[in-house]
Chimera marker file (.cmm) of the C-alpha trace (Angstrom):
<marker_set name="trace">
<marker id="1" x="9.467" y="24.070" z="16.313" r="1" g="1" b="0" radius="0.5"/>
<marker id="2" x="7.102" y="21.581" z="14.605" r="1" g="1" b="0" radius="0.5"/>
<marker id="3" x="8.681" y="20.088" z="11.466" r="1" g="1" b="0" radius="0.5"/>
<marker id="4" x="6.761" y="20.099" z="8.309" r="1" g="1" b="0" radius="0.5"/>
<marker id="5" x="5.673" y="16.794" z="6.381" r="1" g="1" b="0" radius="0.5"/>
<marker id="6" x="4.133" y="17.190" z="3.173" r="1" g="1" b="0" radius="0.5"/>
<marker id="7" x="3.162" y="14.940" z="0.484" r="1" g="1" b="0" radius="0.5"/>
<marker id="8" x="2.659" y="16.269" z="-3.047" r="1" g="1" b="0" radius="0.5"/>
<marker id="9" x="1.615" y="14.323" z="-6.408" r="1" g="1" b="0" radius="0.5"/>
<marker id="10" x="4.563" y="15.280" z="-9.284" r="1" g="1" b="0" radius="0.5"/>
<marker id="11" x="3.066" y="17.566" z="-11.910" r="1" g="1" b="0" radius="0.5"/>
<marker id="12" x="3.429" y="15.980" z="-14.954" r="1" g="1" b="0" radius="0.5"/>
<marker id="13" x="4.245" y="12.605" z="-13.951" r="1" g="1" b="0" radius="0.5"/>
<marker id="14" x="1.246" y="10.184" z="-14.225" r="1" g="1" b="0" radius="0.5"/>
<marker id="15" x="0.774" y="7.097" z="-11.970" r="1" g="1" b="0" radius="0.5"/>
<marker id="16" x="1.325" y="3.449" z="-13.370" r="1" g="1" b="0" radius="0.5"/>
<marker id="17" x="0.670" y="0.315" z="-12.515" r="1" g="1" b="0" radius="0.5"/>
<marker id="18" x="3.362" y="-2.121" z="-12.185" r="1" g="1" b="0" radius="0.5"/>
<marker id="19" x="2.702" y="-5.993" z="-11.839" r="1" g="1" b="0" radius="0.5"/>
<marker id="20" x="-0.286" y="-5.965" z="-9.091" r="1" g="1" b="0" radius="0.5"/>
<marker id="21" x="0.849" y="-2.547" z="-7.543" r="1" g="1" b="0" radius="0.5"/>
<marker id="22" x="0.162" y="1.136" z="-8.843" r="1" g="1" b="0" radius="0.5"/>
<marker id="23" x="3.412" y="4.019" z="-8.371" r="1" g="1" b="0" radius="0.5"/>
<marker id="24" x="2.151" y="7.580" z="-7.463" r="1" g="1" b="0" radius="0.5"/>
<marker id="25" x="5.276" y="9.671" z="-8.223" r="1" g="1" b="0" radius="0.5"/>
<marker id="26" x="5.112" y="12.343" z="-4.932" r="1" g="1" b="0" radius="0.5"/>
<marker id="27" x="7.082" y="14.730" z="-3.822" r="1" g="1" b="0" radius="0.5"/>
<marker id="28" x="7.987" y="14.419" z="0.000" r="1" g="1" b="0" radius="0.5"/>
<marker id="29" x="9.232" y="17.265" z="2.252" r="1" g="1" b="0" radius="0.5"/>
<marker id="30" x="10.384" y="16.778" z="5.685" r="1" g="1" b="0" radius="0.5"/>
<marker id="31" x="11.996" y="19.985" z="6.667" r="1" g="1" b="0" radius="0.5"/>
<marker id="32" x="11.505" y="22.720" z="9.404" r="1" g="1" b="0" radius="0.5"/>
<marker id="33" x="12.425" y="25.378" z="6.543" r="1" g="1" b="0" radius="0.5"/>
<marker id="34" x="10.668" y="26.979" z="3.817" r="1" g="1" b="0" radius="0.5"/>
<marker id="35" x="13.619" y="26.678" z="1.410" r="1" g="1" b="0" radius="0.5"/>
<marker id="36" x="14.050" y="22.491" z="2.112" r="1" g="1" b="0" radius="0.5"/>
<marker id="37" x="13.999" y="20.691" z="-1.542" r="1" g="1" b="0" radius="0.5"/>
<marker id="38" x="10.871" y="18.413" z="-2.090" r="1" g="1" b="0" radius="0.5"/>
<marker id="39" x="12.379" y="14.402" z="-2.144" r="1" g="1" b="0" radius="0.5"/>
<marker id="40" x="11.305" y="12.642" z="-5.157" r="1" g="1" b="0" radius="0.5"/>
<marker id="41" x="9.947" y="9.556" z="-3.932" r="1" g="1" b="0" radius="0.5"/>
<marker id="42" x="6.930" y="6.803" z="-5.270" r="1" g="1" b="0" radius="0.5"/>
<marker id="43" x="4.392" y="6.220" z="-2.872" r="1" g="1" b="0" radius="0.5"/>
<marker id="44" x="3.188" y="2.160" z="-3.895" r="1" g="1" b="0" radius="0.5"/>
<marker id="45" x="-0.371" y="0.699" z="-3.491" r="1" g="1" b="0" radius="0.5"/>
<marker id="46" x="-1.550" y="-2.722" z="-3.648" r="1" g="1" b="0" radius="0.5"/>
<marker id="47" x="-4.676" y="-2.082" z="-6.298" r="1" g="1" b="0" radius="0.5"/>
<marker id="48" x="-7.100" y="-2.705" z="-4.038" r="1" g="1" b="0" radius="0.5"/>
<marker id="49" x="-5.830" y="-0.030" z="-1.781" r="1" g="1" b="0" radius="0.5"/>
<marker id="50" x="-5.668" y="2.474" z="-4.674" r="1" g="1" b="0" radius="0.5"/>
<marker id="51" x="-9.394" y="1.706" z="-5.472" r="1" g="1" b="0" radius="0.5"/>
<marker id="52" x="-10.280" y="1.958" z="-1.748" r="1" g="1" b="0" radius="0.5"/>
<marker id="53" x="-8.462" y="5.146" z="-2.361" r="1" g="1" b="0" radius="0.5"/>
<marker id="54" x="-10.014" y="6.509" z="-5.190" r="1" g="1" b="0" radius="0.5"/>
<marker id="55" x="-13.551" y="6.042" z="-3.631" r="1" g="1" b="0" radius="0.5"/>
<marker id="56" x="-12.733" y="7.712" z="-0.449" r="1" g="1" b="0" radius="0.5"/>
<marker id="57" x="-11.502" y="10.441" z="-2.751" r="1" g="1" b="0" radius="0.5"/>
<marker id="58" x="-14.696" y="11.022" z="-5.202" r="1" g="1" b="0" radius="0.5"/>
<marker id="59" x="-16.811" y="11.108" z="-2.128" r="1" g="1" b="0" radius="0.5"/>
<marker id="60" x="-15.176" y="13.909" z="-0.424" r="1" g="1" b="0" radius="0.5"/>
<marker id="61" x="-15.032" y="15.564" z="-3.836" r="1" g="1" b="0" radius="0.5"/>
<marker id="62" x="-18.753" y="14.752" z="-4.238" r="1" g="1" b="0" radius="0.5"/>
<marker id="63" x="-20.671" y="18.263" z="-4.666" r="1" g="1" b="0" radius="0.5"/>
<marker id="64" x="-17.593" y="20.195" z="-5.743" r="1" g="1" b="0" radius="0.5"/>
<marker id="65" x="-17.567" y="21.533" z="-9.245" r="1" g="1" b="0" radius="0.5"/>
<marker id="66" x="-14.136" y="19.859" z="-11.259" r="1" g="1" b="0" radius="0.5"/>
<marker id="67" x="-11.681" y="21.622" z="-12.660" r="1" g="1" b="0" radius="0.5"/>
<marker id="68" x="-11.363" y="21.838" z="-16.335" r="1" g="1" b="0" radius="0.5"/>
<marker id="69" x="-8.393" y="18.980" z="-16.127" r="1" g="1" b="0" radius="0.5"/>
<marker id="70" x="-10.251" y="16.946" z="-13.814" r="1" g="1" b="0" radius="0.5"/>
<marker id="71" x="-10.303" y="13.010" z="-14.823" r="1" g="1" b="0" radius="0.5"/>
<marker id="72" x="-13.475" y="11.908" z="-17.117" r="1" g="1" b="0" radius="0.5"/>
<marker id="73" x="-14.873" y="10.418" z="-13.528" r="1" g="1" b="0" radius="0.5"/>
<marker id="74" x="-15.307" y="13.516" z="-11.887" r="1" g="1" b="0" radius="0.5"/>
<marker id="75" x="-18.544" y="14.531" z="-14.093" r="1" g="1" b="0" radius="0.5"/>
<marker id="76" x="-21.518" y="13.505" z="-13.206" r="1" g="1" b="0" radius="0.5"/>
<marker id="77" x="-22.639" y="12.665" z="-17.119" r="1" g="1" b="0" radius="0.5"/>
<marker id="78" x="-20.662" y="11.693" z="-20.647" r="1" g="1" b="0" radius="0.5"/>
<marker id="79" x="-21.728" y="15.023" z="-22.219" r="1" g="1" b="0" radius="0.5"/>
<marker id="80" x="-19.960" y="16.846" z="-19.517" r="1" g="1" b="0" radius="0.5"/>
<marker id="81" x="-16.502" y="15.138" z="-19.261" r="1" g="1" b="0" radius="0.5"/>
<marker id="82" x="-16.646" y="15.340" z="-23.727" r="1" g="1" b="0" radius="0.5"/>
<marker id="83" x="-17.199" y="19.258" z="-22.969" r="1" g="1" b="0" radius="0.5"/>
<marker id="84" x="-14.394" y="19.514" z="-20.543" r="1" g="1" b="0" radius="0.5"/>
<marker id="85" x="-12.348" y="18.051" z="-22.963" r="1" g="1" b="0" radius="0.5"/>
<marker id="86" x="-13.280" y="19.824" z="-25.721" r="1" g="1" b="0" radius="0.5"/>
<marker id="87" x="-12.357" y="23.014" z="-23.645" r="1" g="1" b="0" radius="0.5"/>
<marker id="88" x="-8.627" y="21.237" z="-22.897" r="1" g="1" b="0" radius="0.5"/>
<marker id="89" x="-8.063" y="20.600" z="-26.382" r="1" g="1" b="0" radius="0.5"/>
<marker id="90" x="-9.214" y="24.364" z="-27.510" r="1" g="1" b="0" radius="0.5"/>
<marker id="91" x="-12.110" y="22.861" z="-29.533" r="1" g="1" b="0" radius="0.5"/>
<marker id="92" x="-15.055" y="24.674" z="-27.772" r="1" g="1" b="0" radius="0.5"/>
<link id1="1" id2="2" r="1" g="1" b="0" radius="0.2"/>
<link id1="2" id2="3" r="1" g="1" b="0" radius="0.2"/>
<link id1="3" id2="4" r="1" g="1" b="0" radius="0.2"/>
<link id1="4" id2="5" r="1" g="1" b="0" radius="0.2"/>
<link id1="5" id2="6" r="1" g="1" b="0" radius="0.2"/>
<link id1="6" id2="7" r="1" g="1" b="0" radius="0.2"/>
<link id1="7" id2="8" r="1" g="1" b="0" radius="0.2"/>
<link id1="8" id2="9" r="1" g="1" b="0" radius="0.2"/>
<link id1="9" id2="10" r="1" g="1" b="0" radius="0.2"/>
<link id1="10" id2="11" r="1" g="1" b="0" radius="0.2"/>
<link id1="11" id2="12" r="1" g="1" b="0" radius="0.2"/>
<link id1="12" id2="13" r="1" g="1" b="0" radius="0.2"/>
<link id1="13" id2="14" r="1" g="1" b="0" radius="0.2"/>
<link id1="14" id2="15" r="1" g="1" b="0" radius="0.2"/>
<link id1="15" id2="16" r="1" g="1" b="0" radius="0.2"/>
<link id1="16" id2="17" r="1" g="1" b="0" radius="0.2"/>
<link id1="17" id2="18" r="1" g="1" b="0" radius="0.2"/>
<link id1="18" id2="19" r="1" g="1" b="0" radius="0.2"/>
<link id1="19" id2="20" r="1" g="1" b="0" radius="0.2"/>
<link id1="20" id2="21" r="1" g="1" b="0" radius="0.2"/>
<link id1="21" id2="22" r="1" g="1" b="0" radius="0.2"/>
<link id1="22" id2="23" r="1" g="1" b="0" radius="0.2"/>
<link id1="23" id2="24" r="1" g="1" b="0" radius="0.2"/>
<link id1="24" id2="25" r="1" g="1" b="0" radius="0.2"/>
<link id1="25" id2="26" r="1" g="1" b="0" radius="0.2"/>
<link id1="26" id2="27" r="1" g="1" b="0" radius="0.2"/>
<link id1="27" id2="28" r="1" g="1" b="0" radius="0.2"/>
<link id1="28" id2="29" r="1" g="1" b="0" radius="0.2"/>
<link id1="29" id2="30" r="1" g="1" b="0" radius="0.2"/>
<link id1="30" id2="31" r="1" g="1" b="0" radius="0.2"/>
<link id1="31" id2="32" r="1" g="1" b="0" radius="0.2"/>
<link id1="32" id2="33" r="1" g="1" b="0" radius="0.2"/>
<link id1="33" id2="34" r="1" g="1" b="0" radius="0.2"/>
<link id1="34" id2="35" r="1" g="1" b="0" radius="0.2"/>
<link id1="35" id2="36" r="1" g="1" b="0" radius="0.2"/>
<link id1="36" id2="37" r="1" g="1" b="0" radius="0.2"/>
<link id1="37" id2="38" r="1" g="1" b="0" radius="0.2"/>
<link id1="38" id2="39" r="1" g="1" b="0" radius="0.2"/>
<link id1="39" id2="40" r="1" g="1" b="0" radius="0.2"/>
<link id1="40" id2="41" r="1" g="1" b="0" radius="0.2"/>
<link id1="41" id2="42" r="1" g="1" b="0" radius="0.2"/>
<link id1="42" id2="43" r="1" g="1" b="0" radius="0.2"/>
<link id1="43" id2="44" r="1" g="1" b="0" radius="0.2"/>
<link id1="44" id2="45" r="1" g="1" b="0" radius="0.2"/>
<link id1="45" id2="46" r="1" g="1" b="0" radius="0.2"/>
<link id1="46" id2="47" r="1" g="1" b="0" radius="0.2"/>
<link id1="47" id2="48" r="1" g="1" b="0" radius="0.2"/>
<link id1="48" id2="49" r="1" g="1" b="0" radius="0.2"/>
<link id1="49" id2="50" r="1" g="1" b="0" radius="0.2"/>
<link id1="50" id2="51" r="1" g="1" b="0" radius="0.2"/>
<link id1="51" id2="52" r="1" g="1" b="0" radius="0.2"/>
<link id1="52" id2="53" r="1" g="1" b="0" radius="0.2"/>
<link id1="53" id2="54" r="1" g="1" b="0" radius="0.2"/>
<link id1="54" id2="55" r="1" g="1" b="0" radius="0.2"/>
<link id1="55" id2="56" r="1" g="1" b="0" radius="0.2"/>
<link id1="56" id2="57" r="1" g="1" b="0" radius="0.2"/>
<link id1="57" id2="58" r="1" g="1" b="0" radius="0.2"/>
<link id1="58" id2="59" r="1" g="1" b="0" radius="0.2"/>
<link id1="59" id2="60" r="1" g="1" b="0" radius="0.2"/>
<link id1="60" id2="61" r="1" g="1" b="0" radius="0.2"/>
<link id1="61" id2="62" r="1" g="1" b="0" radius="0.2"/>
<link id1="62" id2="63" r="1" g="1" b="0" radius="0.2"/>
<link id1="63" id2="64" r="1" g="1" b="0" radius="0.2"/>
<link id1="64" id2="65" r="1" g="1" b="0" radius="0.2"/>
<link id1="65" id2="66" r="1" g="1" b="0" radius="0.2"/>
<link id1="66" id2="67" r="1" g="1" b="0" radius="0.2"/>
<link id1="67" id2="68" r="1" g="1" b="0" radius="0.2"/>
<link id1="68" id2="69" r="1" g="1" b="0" radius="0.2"/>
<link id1="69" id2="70" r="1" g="1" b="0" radius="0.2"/>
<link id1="70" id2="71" r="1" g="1" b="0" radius="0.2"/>
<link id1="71" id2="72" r="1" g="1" b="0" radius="0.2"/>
<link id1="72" id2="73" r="1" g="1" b="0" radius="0.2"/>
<link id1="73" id2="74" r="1" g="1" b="0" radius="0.2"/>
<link id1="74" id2="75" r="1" g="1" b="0" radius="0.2"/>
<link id1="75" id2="76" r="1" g="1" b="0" radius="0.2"/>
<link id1="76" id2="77" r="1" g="1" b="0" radius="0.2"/>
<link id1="77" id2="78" r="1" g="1" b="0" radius="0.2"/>
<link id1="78" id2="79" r="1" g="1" b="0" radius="0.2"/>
<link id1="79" id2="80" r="1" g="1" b="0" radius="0.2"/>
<link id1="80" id2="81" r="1" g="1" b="0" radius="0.2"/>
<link id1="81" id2="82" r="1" g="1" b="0" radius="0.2"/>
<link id1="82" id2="83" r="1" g="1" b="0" radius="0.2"/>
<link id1="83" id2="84" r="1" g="1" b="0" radius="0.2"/>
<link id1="84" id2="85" r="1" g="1" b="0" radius="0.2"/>
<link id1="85" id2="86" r="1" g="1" b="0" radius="0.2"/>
<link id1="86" id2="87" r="1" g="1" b="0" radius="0.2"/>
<link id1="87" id2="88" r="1" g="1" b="0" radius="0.2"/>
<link id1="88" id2="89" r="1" g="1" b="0" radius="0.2"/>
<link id1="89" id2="90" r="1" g="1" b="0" radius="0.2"/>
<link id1="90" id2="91" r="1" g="1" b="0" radius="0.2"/>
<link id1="91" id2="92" r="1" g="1" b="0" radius="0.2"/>
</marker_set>
């Protein structure tokens, strides 16, 4: 039997950036089983690795429509990411 590794981001928790490296809070599970509890666990990146990161990212989500919570930089103009906002916050 293959055992299952999966990385998750924590709902809820946002990133930081401490001294010259940025914490992801993830969740980590290692287990064979369905029922095995996530790990919490912080996955660290030097910044230049989380910017290297976060461009490989928006190009393979290049094209694809964001979700209503997406970050401001995943709309392609101002007047889109102030809408999507507007639509969080229950204004439009």
């Amino acid at each position: 039997m293959t055992e299952r590794q999966e990385m998750t981001r924590r709902p809820g928790v946002p990133a930081r950036r401490v001294g010259d490296l940025i914490e992801v809070p993830v969740y980590v599970l290692l287990g064979e089983e369905d029922g095995d509890e996530p790990t919490e666990a912080v996955l660290l990146l030097p910044a230049a690795a989380a910017e290297v990161l976060h461009t490989q990212l928006c190009r393979l989500l290049d094209g694809e429509r964001p979700a209503a919570d997406a970050p401001v930089c995943r709309f392609a103009t101002p007047a889109a990411a102030l809408a999507a906002k507007a639509v969080r916050r229950g204004i439009a």
